[in-house]
PDB file of N, CA, C and O in Angstrom:
ATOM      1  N   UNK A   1      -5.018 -13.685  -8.668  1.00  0.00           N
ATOM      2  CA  UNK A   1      -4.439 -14.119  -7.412  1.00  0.00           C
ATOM      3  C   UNK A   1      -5.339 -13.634  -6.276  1.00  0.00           C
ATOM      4  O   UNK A   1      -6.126 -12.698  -6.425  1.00  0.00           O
ATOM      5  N   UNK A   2      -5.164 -14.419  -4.953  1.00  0.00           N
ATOM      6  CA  UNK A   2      -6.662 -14.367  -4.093  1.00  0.00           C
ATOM      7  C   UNK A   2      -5.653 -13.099  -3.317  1.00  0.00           C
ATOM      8  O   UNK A   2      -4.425 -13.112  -3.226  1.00  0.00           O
ATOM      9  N   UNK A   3      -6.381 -12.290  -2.932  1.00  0.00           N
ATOM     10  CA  UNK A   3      -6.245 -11.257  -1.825  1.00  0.00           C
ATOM     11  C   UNK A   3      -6.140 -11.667  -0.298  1.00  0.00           C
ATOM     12  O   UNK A   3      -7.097 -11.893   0.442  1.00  0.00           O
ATOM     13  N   UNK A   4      -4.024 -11.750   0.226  1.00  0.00           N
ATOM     14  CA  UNK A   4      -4.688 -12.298   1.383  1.00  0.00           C
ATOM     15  C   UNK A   4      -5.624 -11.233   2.646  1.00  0.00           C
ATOM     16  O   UNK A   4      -5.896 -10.061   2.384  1.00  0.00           O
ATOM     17  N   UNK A   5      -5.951 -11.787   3.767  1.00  0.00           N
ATOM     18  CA  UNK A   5      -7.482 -11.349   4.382  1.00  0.00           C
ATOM     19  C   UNK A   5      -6.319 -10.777   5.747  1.00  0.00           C
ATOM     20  O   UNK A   5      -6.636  -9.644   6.108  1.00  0.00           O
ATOM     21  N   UNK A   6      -5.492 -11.160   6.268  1.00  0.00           N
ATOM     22  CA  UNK A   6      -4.609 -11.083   7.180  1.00  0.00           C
ATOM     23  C   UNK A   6      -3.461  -9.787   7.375  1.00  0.00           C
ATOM     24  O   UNK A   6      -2.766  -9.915   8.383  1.00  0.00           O
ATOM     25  N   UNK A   7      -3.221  -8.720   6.640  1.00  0.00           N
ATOM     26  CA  UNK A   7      -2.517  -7.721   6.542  1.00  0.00           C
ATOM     27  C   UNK A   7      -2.731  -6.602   7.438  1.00  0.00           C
ATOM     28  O   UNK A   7      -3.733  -6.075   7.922  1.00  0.00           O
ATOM     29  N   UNK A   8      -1.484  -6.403   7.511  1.00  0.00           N
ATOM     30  CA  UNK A   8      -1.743  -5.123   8.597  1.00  0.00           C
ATOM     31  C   UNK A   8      -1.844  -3.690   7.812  1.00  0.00           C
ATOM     32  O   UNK A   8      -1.761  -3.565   6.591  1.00  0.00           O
ATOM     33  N   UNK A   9      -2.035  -2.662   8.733  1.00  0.00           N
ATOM     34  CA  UNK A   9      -1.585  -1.695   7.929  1.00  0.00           C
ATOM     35  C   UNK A   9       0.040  -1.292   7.845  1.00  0.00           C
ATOM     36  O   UNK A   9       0.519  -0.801   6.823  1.00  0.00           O
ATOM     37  N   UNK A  10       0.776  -1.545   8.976  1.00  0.00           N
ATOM     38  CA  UNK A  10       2.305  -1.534   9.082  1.00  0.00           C
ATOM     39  C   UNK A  10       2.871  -2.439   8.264  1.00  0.00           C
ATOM     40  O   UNK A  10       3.846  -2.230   7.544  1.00  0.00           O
ATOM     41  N   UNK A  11       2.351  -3.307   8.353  1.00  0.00           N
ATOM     42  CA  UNK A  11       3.198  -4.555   7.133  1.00  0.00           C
ATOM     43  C   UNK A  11       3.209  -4.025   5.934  1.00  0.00           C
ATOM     44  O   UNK A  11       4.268  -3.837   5.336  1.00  0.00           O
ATOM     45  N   UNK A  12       2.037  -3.718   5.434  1.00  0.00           N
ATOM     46  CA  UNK A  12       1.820  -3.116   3.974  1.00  0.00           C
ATOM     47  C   UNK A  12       2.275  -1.744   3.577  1.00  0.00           C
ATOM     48  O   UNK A  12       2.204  -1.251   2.451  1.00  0.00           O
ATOM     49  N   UNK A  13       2.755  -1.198   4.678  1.00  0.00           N
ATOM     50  CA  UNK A  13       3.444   0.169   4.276  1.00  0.00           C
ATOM     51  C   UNK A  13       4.665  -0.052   4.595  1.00  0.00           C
ATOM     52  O   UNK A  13       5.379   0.898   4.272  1.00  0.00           O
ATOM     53  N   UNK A  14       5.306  -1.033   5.170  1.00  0.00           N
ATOM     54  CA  UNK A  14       6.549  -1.606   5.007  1.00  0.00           C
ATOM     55  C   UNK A  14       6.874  -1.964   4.091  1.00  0.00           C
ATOM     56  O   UNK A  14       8.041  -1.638   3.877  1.00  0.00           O
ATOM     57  N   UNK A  15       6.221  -2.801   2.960  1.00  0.00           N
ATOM     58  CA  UNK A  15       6.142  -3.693   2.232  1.00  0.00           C
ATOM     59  C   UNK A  15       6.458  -2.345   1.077  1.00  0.00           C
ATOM     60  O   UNK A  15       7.324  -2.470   0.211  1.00  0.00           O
ATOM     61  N   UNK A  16       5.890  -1.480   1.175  1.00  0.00           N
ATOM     62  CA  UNK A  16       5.307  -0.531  -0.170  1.00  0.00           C
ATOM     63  C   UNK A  16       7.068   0.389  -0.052  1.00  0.00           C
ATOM     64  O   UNK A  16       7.946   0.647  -0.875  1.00  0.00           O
ATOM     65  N   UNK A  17       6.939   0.561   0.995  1.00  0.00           N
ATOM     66  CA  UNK A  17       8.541   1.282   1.334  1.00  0.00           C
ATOM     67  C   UNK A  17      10.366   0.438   0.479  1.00  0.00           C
ATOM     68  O   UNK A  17      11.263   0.942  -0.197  1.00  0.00           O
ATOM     69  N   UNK A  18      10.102  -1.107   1.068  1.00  0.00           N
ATOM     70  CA  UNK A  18      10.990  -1.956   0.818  1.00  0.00           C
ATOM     71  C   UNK A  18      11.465  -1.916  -0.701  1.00  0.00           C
ATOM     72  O   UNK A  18      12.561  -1.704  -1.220  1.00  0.00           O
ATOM     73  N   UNK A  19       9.674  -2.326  -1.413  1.00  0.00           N
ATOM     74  CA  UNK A  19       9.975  -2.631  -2.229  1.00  0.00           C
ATOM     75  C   UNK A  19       9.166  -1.958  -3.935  1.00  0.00           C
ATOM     76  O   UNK A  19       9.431  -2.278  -5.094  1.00  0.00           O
ATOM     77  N   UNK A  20       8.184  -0.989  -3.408  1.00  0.00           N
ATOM     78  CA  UNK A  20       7.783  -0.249  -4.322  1.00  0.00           C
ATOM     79  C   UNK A  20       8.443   1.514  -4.180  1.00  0.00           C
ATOM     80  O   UNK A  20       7.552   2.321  -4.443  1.00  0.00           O
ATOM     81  N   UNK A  21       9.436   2.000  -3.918  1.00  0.00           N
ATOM     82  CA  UNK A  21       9.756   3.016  -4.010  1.00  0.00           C
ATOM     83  C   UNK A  21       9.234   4.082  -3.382  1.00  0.00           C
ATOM     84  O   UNK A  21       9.353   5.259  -3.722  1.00  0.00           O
ATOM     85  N   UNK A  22       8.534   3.562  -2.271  1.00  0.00           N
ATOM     86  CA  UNK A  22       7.312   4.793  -1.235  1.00  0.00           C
ATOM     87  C   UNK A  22       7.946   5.000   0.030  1.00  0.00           C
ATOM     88  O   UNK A  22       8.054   4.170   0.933  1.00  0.00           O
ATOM     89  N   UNK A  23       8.213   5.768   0.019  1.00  0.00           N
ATOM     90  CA  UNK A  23       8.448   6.524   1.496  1.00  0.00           C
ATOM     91  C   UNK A  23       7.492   7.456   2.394  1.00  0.00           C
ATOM     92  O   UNK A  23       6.751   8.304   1.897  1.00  0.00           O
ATOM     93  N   UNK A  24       7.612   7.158   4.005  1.00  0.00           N
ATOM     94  CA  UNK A  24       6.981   7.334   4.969  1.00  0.00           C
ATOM     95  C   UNK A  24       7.606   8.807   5.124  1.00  0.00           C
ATOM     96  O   UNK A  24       8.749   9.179   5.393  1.00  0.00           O
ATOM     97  N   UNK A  25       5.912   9.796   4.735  1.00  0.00           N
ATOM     98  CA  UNK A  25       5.972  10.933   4.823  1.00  0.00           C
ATOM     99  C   UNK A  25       5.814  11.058   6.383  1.00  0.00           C
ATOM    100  O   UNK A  25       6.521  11.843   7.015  1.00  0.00           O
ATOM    101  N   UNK A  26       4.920  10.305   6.954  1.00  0.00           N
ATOM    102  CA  UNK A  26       4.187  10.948   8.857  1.00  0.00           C
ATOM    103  C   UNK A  26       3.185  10.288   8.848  1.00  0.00           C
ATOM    104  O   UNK A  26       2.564  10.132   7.797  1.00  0.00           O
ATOM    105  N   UNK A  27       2.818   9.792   9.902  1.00  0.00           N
ATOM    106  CA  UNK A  27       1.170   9.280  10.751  1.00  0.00           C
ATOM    107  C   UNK A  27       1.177  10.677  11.378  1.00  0.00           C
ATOM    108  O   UNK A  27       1.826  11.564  11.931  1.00  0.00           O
ATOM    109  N   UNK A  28      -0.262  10.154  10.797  1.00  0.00           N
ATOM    110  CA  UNK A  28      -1.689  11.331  11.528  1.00  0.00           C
ATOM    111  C   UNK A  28      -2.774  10.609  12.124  1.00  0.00           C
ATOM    112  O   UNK A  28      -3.774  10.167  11.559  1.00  0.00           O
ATOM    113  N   UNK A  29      -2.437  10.537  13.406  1.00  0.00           N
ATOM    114  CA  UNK A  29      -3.221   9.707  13.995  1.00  0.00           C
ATOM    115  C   UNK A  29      -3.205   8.363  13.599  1.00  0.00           C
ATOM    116  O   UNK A  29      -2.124   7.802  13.776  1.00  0.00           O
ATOM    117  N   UNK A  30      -4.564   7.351  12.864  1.00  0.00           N
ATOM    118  CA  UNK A  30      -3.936   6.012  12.606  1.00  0.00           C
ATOM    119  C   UNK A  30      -3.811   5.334  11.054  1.00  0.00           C
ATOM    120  O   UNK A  30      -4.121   4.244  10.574  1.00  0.00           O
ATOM    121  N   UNK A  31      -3.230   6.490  10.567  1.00  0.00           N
ATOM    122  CA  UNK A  31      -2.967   6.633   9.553  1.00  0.00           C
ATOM    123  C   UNK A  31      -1.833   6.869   8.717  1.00  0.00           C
ATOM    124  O   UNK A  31      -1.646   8.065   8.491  1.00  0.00           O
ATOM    125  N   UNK A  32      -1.018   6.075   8.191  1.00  0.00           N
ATOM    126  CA  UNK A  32       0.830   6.412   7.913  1.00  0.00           C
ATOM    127  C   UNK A  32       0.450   6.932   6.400  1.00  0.00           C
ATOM    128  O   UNK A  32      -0.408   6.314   5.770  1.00  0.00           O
ATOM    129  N   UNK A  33       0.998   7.895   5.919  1.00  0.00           N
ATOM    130  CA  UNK A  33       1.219   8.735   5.103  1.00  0.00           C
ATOM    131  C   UNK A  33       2.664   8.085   3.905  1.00  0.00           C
ATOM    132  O   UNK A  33       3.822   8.138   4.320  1.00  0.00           O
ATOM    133  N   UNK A  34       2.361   7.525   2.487  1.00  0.00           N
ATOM    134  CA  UNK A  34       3.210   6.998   2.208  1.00  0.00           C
ATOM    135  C   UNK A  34       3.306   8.380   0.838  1.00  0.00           C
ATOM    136  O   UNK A  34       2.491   9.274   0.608  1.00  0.00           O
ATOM    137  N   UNK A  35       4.375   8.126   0.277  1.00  0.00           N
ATOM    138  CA  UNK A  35       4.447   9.312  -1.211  1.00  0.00           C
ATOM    139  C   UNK A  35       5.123   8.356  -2.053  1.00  0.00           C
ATOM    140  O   UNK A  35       5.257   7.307  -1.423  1.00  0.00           O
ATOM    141  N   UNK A  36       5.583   8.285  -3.160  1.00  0.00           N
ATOM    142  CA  UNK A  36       6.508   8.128  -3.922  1.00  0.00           C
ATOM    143  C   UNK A  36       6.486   8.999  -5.183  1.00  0.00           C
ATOM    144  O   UNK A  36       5.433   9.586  -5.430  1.00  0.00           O
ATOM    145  N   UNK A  37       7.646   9.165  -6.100  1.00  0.00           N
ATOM    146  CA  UNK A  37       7.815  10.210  -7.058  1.00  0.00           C
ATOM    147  C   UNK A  37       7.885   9.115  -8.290  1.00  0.00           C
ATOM    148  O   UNK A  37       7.922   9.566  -9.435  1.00  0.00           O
ATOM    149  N   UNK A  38       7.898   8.074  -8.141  1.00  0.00           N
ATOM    150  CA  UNK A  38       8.178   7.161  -9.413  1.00  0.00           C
ATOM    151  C   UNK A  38       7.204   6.655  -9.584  1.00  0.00           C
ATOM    152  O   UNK A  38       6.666   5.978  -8.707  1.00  0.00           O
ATOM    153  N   UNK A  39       6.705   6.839 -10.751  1.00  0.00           N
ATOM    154  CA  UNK A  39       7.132   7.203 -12.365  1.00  0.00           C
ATOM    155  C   UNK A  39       6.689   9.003 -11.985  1.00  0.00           C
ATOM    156  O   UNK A  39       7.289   9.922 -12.544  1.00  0.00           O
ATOM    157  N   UNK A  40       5.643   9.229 -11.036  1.00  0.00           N
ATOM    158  CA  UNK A  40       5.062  10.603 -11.013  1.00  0.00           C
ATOM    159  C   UNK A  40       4.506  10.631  -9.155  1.00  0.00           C
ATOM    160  O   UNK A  40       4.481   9.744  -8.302  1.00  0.00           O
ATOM    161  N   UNK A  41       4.190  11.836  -9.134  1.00  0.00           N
ATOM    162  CA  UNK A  41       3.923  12.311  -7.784  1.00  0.00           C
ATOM    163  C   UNK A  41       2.637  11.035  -7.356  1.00  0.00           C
ATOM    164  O   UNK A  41       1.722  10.670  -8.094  1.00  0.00           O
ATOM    165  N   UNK A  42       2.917  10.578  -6.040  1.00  0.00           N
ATOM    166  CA  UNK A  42       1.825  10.052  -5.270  1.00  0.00           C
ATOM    167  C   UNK A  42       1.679   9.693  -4.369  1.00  0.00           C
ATOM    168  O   UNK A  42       2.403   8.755  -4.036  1.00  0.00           O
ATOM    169  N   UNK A  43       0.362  10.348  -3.113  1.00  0.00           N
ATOM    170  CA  UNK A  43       0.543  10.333  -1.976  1.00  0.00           C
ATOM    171  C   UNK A  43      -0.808   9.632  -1.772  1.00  0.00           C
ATOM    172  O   UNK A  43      -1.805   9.820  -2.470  1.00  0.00           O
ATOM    173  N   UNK A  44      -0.689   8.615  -0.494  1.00  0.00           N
ATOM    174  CA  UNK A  44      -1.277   7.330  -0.090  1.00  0.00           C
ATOM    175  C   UNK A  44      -1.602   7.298   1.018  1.00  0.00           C
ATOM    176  O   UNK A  44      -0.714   6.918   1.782  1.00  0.00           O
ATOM    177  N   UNK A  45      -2.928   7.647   1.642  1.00  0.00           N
ATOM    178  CA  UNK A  45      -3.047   7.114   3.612  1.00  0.00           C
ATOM    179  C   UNK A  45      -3.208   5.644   3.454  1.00  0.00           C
ATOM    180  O   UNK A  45      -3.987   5.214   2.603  1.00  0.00           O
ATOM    181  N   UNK A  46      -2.486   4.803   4.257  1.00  0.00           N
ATOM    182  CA  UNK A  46      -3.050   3.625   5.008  1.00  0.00           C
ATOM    183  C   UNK A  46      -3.088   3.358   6.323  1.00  0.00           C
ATOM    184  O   UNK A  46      -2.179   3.307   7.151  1.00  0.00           O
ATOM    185  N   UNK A  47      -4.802   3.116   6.463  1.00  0.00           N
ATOM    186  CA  UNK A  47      -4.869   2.221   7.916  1.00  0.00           C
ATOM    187  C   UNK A  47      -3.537   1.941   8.876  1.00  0.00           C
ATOM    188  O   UNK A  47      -2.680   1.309   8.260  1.00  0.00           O
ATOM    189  N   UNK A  48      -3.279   2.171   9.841  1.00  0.00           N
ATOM    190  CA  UNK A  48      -2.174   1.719  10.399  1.00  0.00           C
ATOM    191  C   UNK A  48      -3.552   0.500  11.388  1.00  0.00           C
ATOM    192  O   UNK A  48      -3.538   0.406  12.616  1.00  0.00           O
ATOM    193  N   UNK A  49      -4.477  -0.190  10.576  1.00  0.00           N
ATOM    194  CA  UNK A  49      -4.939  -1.510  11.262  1.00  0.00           C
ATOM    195  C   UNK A  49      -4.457  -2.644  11.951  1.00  0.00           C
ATOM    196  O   UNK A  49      -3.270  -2.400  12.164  1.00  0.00           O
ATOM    197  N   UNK A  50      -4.707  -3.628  12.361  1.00  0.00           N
ATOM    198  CA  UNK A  50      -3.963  -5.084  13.099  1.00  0.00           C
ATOM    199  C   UNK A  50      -4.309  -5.477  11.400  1.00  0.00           C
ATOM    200  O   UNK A  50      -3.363  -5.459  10.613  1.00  0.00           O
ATOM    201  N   UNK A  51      -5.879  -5.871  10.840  1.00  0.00           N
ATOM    202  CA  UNK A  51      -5.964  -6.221  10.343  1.00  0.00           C
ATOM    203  C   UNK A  51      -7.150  -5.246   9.178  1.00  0.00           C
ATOM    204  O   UNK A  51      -8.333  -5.080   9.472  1.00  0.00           O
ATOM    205  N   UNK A  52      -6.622  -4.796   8.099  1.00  0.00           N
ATOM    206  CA  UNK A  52      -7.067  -4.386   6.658  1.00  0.00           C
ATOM    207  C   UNK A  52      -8.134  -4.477   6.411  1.00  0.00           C
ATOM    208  O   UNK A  52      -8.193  -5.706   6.455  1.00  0.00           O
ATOM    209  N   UNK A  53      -9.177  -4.155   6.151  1.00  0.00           N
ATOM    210  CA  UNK A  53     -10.463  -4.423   5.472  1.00  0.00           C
ATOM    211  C   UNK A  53      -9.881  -4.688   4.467  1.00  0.00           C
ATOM    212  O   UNK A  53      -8.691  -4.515   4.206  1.00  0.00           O
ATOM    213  N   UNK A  54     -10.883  -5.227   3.700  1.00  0.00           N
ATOM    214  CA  UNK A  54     -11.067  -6.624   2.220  1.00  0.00           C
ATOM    215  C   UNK A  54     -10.682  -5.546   1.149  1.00  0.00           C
ATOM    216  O   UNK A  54      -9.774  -5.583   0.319  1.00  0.00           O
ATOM    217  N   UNK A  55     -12.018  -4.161   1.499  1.00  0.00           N
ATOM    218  CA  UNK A  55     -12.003  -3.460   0.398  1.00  0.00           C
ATOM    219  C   UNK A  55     -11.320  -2.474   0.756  1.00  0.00           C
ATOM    220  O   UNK A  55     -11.338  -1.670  -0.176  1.00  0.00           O
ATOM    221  N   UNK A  56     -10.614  -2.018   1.756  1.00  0.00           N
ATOM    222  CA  UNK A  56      -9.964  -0.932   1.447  1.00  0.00           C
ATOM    223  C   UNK A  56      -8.329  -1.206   1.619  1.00  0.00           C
ATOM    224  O   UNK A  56      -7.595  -0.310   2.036  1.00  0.00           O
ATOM    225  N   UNK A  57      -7.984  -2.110   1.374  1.00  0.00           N
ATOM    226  CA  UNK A  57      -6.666  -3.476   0.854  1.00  0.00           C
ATOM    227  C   UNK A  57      -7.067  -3.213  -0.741  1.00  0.00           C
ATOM    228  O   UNK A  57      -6.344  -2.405  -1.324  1.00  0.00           O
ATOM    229  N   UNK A  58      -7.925  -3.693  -1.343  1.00  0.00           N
ATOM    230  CA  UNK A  58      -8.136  -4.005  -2.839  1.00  0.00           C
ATOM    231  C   UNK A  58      -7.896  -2.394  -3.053  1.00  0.00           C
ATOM    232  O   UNK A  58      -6.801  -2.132  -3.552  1.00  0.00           O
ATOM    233  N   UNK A  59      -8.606  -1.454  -2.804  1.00  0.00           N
ATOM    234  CA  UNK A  59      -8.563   0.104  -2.938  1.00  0.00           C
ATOM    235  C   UNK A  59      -7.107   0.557  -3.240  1.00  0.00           C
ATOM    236  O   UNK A  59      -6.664   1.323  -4.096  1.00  0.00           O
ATOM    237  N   UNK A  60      -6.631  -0.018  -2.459  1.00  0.00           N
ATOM    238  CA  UNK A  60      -4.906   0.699  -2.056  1.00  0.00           C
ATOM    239  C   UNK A  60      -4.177  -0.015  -3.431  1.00  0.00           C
ATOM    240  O   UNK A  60      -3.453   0.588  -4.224  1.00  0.00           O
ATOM    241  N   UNK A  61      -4.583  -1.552  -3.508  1.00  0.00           N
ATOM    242  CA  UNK A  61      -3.486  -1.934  -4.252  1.00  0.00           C
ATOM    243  C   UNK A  61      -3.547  -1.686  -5.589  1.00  0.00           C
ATOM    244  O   UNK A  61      -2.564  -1.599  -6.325  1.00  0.00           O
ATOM    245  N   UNK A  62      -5.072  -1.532  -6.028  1.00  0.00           N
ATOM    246  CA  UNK A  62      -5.815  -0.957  -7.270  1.00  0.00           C
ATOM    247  C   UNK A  62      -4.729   0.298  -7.495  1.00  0.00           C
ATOM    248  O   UNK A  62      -3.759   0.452  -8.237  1.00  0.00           O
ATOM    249  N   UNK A  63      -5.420   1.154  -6.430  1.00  0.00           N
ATOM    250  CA  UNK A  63      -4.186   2.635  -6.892  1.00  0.00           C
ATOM    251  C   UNK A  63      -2.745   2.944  -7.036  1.00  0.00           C
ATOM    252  O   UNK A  63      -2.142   3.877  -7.567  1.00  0.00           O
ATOM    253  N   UNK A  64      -2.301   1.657  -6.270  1.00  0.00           N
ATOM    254  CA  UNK A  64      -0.673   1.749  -6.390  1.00  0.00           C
ATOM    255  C   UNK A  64      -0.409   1.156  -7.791  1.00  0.00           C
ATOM    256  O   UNK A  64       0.359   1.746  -8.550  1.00  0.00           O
ATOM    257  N   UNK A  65      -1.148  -0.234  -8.238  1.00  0.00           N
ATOM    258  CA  UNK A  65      -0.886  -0.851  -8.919  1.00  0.00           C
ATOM    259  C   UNK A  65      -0.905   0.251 -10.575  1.00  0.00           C
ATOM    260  O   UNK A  65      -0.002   0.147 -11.406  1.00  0.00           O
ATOM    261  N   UNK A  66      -2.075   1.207 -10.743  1.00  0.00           N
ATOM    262  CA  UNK A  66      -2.332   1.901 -11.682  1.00  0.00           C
ATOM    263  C   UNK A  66      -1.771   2.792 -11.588  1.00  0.00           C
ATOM    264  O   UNK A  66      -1.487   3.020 -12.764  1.00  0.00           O
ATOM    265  N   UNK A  67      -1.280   3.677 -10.930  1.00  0.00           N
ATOM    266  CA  UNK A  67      -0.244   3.853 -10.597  1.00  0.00           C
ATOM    267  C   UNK A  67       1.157   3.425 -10.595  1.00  0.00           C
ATOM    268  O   UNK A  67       1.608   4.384  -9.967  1.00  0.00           O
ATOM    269  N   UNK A  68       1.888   2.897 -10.768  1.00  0.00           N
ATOM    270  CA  UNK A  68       3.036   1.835 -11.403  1.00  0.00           C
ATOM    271  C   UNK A  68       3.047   1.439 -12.590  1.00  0.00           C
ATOM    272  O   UNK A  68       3.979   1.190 -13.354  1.00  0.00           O
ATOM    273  N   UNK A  69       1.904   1.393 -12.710  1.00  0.00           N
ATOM    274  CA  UNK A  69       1.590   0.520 -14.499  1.00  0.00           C
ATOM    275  C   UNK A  69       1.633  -0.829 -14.439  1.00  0.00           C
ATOM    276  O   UNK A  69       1.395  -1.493 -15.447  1.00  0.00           O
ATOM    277  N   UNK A  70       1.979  -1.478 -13.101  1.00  0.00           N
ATOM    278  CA  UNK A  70       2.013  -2.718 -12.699  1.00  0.00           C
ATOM    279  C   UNK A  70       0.545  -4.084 -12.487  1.00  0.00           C
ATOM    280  O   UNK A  70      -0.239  -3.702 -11.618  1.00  0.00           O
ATOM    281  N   UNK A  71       0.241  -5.114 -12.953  1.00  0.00           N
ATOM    282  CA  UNK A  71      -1.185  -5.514 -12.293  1.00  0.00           C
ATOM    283  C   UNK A  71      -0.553  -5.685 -11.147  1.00  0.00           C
ATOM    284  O   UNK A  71       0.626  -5.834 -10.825  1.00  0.00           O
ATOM    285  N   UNK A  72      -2.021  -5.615 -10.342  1.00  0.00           N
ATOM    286  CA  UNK A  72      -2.292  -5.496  -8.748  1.00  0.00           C
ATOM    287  C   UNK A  72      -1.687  -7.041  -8.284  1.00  0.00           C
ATOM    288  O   UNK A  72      -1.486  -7.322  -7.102  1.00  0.00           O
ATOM    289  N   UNK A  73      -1.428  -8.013  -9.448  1.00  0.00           N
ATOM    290  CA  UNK A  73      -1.330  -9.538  -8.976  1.00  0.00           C
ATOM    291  C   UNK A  73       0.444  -9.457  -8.492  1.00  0.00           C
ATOM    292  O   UNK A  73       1.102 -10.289  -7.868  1.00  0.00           O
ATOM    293  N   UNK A  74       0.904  -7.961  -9.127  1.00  0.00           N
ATOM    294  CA  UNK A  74       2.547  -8.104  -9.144  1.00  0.00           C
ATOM    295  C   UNK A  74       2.330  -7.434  -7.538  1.00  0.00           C
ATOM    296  O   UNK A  74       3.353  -7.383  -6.856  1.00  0.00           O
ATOM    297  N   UNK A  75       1.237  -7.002  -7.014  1.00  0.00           N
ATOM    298  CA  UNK A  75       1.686  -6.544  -5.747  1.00  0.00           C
ATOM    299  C   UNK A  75       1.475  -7.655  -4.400  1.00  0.00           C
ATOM    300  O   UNK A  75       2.002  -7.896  -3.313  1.00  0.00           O
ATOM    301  N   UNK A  76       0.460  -8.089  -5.165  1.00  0.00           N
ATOM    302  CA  UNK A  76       0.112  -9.180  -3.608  1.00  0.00           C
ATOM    303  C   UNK A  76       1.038 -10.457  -3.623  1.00  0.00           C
ATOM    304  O   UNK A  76       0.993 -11.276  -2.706  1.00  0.00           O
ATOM    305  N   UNK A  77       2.005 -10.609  -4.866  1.00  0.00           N
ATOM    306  CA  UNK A  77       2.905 -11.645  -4.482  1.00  0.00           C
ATOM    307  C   UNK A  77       3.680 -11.394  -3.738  1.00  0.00           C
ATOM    308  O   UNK A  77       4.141 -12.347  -3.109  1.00  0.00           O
ATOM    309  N   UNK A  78       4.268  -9.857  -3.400  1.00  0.00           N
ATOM    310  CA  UNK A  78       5.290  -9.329  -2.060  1.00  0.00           C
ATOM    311  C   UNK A  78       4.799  -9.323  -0.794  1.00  0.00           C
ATOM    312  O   UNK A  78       5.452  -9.005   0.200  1.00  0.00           O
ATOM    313  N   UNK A  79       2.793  -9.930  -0.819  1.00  0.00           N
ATOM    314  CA  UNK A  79       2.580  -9.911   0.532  1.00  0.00           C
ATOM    315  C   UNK A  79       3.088 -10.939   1.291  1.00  0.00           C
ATOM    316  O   UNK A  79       2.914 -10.951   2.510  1.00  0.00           O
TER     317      UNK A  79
END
């Protein structure tokens, strides 16, 4: 599935909150701080960007996704 190019960093840590089990530890500066405990401990900076770089979008979803045990294709369909 194509990676869309258009994401924010707020959308996507909304998105990760809603519906992957991550909660908003704090921004540090422009950076929101996500954690979740499921399946195991894991803590996440994202960009609080307008708009995401290519690769550090693919970066994030790579680690959440391996992380979950989920493919990365089950994450970008919630974008």
């Amino acid at each position: 599935m194509k990676v869309p190019r258009d994401v924010s960093g707020t959308r996507l840590a909304d998105l990760l909150c809603r519906k992957w089990q991550y909660t908003k530890v704090h921004q540090v500066g422009s950076h929101i701080i996500l954690e979740t405990f499921d399946p195991t401990h894991q803590r996440i900076a994202i960009p609080d960007h307008d708009r995401l770089r290519l690769g550090t979008l693919i970066s994030i979803l790579r680690a959440i996704a391996r992380h979950k045990g989920v493919p990365r294709d089950a994450i970008i369909a919630d974008l």
